[in-house]
LUMDRENRO-45696 format. One line per field, with one value per atom (N, C-alpha, C): z, y, x; residue number from 1; chain; atom name. Coordinates in nm, 4 decimals. Layout:
// residues N
pz = Z ...
py = Y ...
px = X ...
pos = NUM ...
unit = A ...
site = CA ...
END
This chain:
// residues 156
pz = -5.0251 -4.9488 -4.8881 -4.9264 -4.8483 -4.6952 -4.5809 -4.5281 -4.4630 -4.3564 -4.3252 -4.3511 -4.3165 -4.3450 -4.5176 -4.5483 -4.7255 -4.7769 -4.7658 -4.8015 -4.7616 -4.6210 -4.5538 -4.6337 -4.7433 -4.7993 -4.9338 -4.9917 -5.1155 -5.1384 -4.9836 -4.9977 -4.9536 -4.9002 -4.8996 -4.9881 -5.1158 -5.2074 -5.3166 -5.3231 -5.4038 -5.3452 -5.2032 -5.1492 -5.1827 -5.2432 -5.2351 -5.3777 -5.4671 -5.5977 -5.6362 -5.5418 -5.6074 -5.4930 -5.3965 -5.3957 -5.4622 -5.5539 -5.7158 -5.7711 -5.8090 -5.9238 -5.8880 -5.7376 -5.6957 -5.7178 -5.6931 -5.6857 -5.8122 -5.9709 -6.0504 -6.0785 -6.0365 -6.0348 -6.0386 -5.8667 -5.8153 -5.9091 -5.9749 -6.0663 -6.2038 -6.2335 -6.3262 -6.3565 -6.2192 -6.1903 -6.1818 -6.1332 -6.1436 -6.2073 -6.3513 -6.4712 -6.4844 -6.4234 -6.5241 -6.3866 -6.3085 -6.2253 -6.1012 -6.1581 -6.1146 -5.9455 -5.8810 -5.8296 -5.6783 -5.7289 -5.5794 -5.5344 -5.3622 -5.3133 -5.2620 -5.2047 -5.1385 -5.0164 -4.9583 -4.8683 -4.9561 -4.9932 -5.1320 -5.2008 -5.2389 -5.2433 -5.1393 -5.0005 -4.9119 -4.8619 -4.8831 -4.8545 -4.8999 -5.0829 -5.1761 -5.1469 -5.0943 -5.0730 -4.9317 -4.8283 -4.7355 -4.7925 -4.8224 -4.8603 -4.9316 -5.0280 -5.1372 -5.1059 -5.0126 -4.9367 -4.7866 -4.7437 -4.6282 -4.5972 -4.7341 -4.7476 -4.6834 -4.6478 -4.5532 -4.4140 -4.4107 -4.2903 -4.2027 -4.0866 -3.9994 -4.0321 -4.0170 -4.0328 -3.9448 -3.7710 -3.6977 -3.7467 -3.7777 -3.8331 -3.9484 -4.0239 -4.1322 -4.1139 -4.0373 -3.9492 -3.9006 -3.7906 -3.7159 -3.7943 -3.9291 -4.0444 -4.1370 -4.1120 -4.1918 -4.0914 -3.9336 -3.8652 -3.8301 -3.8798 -3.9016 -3.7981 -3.7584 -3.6440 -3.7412 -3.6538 -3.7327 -3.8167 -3.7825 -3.7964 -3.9522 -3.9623 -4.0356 -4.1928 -4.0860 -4.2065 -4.2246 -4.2159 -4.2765 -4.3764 -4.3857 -4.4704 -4.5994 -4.5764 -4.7222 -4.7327 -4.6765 -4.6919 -4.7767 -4.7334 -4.8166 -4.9876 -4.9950 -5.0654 -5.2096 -5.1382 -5.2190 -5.2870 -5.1709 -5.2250 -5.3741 -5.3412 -5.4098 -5.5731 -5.5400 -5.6728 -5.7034 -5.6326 -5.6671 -5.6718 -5.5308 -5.5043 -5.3797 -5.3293 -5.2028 -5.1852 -5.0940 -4.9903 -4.9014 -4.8005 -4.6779 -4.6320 -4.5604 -4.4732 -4.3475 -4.2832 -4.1464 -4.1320 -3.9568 -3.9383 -3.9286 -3.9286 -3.9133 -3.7566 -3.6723 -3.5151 -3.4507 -3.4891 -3.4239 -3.5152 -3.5328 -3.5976 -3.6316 -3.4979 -3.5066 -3.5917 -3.6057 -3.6608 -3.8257 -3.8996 -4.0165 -4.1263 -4.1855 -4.2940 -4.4214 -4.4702 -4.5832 -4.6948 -4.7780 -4.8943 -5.0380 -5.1385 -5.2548 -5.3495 -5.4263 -5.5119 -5.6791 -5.7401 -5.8591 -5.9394 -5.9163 -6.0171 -5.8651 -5.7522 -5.6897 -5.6565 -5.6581 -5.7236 -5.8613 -5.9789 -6.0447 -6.0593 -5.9807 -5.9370 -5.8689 -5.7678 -5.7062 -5.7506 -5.8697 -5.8983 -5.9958 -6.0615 -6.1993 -6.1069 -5.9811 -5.8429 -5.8574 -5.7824 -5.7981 -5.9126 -6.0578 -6.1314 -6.2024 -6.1338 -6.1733 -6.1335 -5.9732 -5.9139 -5.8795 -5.9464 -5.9748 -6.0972 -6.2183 -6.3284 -6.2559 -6.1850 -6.1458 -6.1003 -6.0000 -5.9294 -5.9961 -6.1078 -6.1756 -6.2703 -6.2884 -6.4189 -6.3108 -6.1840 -6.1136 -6.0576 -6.0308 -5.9931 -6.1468 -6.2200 -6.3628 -6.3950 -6.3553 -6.3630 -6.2673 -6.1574 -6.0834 -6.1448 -6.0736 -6.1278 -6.0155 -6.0282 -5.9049 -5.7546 -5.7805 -5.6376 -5.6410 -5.6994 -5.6908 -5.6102 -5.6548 -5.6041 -5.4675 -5.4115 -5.2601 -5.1591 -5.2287 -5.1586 -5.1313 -5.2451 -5.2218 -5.1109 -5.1141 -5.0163 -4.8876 -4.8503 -4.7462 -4.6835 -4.7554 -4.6623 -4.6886 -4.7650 -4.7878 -4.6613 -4.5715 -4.5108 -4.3239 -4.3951 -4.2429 -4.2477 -4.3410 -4.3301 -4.2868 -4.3079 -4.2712 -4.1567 -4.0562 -3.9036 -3.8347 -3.9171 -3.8131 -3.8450 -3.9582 -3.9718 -3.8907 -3.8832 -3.7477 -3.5880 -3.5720 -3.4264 -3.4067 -3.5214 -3.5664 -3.4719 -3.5852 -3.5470 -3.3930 -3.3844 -3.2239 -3.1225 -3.1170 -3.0513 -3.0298 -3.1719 -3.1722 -3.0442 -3.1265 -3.0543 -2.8502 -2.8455 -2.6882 -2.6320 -2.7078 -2.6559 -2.6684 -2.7530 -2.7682 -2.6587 -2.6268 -2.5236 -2.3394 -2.3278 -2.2188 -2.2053
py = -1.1791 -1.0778 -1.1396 -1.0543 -1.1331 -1.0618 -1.1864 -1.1567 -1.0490 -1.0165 -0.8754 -0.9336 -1.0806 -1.1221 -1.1312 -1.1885 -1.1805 -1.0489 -0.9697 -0.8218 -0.7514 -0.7656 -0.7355 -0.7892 -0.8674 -0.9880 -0.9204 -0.8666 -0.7972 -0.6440 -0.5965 -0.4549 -0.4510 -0.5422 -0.5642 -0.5899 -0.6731 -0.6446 -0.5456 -0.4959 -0.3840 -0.2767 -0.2624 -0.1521 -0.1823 -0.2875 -0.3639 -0.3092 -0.3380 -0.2892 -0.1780 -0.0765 0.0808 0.1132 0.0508 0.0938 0.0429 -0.0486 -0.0768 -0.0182 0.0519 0.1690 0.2694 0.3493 0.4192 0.3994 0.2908 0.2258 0.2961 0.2274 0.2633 0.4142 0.4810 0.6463 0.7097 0.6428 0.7157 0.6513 0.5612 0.5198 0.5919 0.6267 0.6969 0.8731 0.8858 1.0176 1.0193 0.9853 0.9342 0.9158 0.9376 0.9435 0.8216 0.7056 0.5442 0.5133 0.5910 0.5702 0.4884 0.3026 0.2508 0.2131 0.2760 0.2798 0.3536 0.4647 0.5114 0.4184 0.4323 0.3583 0.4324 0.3414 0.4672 0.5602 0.5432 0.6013 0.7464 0.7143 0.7914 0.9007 0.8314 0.9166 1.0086 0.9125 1.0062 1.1516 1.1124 1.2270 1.3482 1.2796 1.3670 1.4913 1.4074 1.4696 1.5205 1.4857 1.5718 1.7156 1.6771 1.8338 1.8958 1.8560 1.9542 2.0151 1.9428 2.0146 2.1308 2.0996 2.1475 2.2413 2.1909 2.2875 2.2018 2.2649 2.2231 2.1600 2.0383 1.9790 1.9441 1.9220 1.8878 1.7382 1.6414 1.5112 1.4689 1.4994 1.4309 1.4456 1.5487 1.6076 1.5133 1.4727 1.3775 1.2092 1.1642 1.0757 1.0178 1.1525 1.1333 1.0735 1.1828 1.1772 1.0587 0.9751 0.8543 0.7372 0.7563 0.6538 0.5763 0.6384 0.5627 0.6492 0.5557 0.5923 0.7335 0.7953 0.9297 0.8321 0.7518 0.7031 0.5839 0.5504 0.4768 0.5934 0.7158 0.7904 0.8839 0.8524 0.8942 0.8115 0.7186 0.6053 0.6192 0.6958 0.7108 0.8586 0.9299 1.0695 1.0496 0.9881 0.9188 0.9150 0.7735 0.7377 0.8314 0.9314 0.9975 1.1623 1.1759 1.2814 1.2084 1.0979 1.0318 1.0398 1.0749 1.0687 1.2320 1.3046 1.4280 1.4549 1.3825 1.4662 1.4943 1.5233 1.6167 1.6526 1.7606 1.8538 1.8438 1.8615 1.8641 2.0038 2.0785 2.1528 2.2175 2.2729 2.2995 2.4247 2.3649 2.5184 2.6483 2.7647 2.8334 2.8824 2.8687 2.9020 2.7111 2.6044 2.4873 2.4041 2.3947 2.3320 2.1831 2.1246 1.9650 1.9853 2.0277 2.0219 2.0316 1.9320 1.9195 1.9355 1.9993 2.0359 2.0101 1.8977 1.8362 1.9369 1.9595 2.0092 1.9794 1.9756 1.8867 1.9734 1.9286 2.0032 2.0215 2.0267 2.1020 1.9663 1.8810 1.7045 1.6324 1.7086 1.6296 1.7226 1.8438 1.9104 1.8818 1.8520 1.8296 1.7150 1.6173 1.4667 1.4952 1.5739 1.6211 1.6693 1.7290 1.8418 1.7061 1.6319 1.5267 1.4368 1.4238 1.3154 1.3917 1.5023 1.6137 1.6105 1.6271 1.6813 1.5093 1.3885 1.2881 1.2278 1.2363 1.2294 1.3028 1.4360 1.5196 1.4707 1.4185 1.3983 1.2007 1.1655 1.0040 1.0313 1.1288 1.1037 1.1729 1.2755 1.3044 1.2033 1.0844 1.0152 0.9270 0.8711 0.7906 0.8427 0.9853 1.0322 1.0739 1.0899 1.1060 0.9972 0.8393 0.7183 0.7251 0.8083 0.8399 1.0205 0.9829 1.1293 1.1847 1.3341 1.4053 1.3743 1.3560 1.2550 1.1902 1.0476 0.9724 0.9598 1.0888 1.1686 1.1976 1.2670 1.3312 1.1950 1.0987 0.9880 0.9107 0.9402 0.7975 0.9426 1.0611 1.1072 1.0834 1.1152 1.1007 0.9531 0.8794 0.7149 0.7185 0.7384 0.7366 0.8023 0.9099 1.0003 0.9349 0.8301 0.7689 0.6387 0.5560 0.4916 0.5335 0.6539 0.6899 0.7292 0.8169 0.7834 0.6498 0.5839 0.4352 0.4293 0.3809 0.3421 0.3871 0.5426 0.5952 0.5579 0.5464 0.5192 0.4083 0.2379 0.1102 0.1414 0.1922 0.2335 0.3071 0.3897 0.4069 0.3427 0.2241 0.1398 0.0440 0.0218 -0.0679 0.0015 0.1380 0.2107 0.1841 0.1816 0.2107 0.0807 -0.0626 -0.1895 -0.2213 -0.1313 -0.1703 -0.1227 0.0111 0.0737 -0.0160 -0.0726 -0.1201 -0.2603
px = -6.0455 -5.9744 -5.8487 -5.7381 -5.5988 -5.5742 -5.5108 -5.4962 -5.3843 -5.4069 -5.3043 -5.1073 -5.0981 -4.9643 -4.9757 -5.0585 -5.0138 -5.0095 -5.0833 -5.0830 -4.9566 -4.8836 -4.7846 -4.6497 -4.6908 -4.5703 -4.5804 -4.7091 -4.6761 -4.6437 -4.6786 -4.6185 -4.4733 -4.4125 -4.2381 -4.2581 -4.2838 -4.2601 -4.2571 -4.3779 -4.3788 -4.2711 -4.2056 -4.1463 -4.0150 -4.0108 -3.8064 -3.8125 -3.9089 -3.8950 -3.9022 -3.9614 -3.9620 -3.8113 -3.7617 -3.6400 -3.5255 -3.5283 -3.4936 -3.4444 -3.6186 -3.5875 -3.5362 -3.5391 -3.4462 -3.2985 -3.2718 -3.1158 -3.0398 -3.1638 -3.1027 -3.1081 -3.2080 -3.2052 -3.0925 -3.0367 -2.8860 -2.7511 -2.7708 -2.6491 -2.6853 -2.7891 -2.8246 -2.7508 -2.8225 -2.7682 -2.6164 -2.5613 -2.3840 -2.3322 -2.4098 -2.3342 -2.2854 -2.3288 -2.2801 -2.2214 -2.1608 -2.0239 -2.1066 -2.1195 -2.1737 -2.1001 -1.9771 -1.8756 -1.9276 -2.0297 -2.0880 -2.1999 -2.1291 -2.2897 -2.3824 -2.4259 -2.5620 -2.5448 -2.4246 -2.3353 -2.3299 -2.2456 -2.1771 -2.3041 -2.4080 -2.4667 -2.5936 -2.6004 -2.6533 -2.5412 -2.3989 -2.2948 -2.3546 -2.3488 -2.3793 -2.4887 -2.6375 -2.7653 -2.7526 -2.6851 -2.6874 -2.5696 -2.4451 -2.3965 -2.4475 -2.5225 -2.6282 -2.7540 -2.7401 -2.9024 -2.8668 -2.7296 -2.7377 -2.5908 -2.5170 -2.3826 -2.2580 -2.1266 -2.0347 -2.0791 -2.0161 -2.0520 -1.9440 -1.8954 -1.8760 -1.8360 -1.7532 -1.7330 -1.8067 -1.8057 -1.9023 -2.0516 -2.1008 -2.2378 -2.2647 -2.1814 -2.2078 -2.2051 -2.1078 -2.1589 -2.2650 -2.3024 -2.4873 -2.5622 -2.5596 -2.6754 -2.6766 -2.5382 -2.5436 -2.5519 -2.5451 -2.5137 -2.4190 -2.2764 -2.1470 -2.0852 -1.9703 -1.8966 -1.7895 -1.7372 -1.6341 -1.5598 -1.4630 -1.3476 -1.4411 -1.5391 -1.5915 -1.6576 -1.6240 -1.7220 -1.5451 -1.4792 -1.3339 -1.2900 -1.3553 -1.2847 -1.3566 -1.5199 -1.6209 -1.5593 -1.5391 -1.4837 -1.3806 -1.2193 -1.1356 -1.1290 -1.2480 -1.2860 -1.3175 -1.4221 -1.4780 -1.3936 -1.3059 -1.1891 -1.1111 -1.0450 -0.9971 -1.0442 -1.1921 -1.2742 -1.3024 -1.2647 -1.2770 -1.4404 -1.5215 -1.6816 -1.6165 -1.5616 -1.5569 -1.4794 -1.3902 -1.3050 -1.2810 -1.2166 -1.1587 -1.0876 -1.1608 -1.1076 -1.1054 -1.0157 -0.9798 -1.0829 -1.1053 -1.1424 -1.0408 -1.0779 -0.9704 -0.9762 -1.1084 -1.0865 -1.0768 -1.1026 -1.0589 -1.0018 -0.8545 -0.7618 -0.8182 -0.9011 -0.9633 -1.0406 -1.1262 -1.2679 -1.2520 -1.3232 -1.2284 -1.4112 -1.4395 -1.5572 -1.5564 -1.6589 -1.6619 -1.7261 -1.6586 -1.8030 -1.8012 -1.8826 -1.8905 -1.7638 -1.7103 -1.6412 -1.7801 -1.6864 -1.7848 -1.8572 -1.7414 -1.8164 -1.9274 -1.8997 -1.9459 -2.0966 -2.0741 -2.2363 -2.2811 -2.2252 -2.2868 -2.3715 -2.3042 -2.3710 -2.5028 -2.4740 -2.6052 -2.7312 -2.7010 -2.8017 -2.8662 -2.7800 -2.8387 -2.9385 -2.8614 -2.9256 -3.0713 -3.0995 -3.2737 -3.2868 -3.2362 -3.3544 -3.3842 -3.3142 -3.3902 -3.4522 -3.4691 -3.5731 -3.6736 -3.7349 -3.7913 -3.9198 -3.7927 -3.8205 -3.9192 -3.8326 -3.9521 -4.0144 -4.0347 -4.1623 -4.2447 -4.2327 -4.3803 -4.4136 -4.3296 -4.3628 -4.4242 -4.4205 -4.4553 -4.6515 -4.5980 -4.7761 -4.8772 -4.7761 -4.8906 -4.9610 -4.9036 -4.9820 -5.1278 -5.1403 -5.2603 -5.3403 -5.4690 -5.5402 -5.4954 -5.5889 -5.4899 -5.5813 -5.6996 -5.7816 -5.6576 -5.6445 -5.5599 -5.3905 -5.3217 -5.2236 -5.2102 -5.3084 -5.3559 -5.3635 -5.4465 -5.4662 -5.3778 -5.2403 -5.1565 -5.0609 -5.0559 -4.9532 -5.0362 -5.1629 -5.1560 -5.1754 -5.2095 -5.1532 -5.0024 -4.8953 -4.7574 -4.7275 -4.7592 -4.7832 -4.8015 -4.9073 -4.9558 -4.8601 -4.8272 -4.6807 -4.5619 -4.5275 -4.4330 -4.4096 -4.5246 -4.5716 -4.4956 -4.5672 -4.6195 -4.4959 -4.4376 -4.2704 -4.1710 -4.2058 -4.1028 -4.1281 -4.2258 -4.2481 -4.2185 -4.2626 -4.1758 -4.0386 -3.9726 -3.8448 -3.7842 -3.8681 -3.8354 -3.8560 -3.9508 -3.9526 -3.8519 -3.8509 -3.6596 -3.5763 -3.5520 -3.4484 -3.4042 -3.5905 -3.6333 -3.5716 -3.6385 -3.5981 -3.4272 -3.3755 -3.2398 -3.1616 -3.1887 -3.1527 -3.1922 -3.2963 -3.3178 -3.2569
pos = 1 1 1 2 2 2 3 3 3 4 4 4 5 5 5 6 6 6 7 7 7 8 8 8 9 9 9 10 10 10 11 11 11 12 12 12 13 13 13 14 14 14 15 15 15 16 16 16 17 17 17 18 18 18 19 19 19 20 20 20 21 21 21 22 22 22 23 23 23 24 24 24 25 25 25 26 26 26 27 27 27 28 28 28 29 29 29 30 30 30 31 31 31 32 32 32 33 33 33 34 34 34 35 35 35 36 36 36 37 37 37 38 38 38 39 39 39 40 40 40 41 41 41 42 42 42 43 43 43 44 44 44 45 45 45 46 46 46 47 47 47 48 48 48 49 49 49 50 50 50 51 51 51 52 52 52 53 53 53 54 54 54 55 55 55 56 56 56 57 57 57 58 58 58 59 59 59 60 60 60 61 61 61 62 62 62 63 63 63 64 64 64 65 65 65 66 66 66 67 67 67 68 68 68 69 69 69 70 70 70 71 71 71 72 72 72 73 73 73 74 74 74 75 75 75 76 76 76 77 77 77 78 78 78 79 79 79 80 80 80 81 81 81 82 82 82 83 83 83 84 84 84 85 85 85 86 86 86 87 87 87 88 88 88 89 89 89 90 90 90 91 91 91 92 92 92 93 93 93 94 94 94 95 95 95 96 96 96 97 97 97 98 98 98 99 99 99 100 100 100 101 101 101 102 102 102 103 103 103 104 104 104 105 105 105 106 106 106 107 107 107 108 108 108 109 109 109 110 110 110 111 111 111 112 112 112 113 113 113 114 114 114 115 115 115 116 116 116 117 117 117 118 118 118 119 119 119 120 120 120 121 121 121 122 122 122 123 123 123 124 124 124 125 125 125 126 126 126 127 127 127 128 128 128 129 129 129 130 130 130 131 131 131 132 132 132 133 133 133 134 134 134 135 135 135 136 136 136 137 137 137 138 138 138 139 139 139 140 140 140 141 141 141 142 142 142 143 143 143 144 144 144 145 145 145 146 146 146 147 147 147 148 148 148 149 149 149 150 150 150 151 151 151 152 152 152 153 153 153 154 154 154 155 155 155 156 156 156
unit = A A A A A A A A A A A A A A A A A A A A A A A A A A A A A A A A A A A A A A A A A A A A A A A A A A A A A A A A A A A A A A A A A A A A A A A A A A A A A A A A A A A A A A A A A A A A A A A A A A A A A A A A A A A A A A A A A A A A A A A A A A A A A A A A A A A A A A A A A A A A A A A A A A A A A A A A A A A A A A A A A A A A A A A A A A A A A A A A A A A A A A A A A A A A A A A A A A A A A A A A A A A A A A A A A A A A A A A A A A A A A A A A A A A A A A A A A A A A A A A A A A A A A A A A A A A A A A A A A A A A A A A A A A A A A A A A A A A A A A A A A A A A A A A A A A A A A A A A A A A A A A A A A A A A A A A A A A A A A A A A A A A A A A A A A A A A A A A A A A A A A A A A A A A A A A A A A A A A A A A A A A A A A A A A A A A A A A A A A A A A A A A A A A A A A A A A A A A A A A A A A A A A A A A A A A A A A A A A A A A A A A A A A A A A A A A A A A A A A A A A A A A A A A A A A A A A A A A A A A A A A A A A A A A A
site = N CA C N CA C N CA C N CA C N CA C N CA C N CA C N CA C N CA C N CA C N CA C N CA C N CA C N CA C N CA C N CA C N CA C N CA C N CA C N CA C N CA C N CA C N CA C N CA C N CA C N CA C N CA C N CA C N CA C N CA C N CA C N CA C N CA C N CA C N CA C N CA C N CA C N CA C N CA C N CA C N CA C N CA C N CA C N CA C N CA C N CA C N CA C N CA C N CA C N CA C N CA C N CA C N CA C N CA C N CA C N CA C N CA C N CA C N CA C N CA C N CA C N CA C N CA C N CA C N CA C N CA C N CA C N CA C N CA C N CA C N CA C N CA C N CA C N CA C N CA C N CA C N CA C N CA C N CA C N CA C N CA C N CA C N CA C N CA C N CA C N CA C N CA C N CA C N CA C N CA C N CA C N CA C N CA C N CA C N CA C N CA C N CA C N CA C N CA C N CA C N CA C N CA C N CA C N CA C N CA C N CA C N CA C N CA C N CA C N CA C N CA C N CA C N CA C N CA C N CA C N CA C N CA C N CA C N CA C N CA C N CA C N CA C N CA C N CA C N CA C N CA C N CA C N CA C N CA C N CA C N CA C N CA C N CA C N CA C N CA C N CA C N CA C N CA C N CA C N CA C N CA C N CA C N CA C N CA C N CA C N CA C N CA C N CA C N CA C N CA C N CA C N CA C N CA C N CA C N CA C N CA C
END
């Protein structure tokens, strides 16, 4: 029986490697355009999931300062996945949204991670399935509260 640090040493491992295969998912989906990062493509999955955003609103959701998330905004106009426009009642307030290559990125982004994760749960039965969501489920708990604790000690 291994102990809780060795076990703790092979599930960072196993977790660095299925975010790997993610990695290559999102370059997959990108059509080759080994050029976006993961910035780039959380933009992507928050405007596709949630529509026109707000530059500060997109920010929050990535953790980057405005002025830091102008520079991936930039970036990504440049490439023709996003837009820029004004409000028409607050001249400041400036709303990102995907253009048409930059939904199509999106949609290839879902239906290929759609397409992994059933090739990933067909390797389990469906007992098998239930069991790995709900410990995936109770990791993900503990991981957040992990994390808010950070938050708490950082703050004090």
């Amino acid at each position: 029986m291994q102990t809780l640090d060795a076990r703790a040493v092979d599930f960072g491992e196993i977790v660095r490697d299925i975010l790997k295969q993610f990695h290559h998912l999102h370059d997959a989906a990108a059509g080759g355009r080994g050029n976006l990062g993961l910035q780039d493509m959380k933009v992507l999955e928050c405007l596709g999931e949630r529509g026109p955003q707000m530059m500060r609103a997109l920010a929050e959701h990535l953790g980057l300062a405005v002025n830091s998330m102008t520079s991936v905004i930039d970036h990504m106009e440049q490439r023709a996945l996003v837009f820029r426009t004004r409000s028409d009642k607050d001249r400041r307030v400036v709303n990102v949204d995907l253009t048409e290559s930059g939904r199509a990125i999106y949609e290839s982004l879902l239906q290929g991670r759609m397409q992994f994760h059933r090739a990933l749960l067909s390797a389990l039965t469906e007992d098998e399935q239930e069991i790995l969501l709900v410990l995936f489920r109770k990791i993900a708990r503990e991981g957040w509260k992990q994390v808010h604790s950070l938050s708490d000690h950082e703050v004090a």
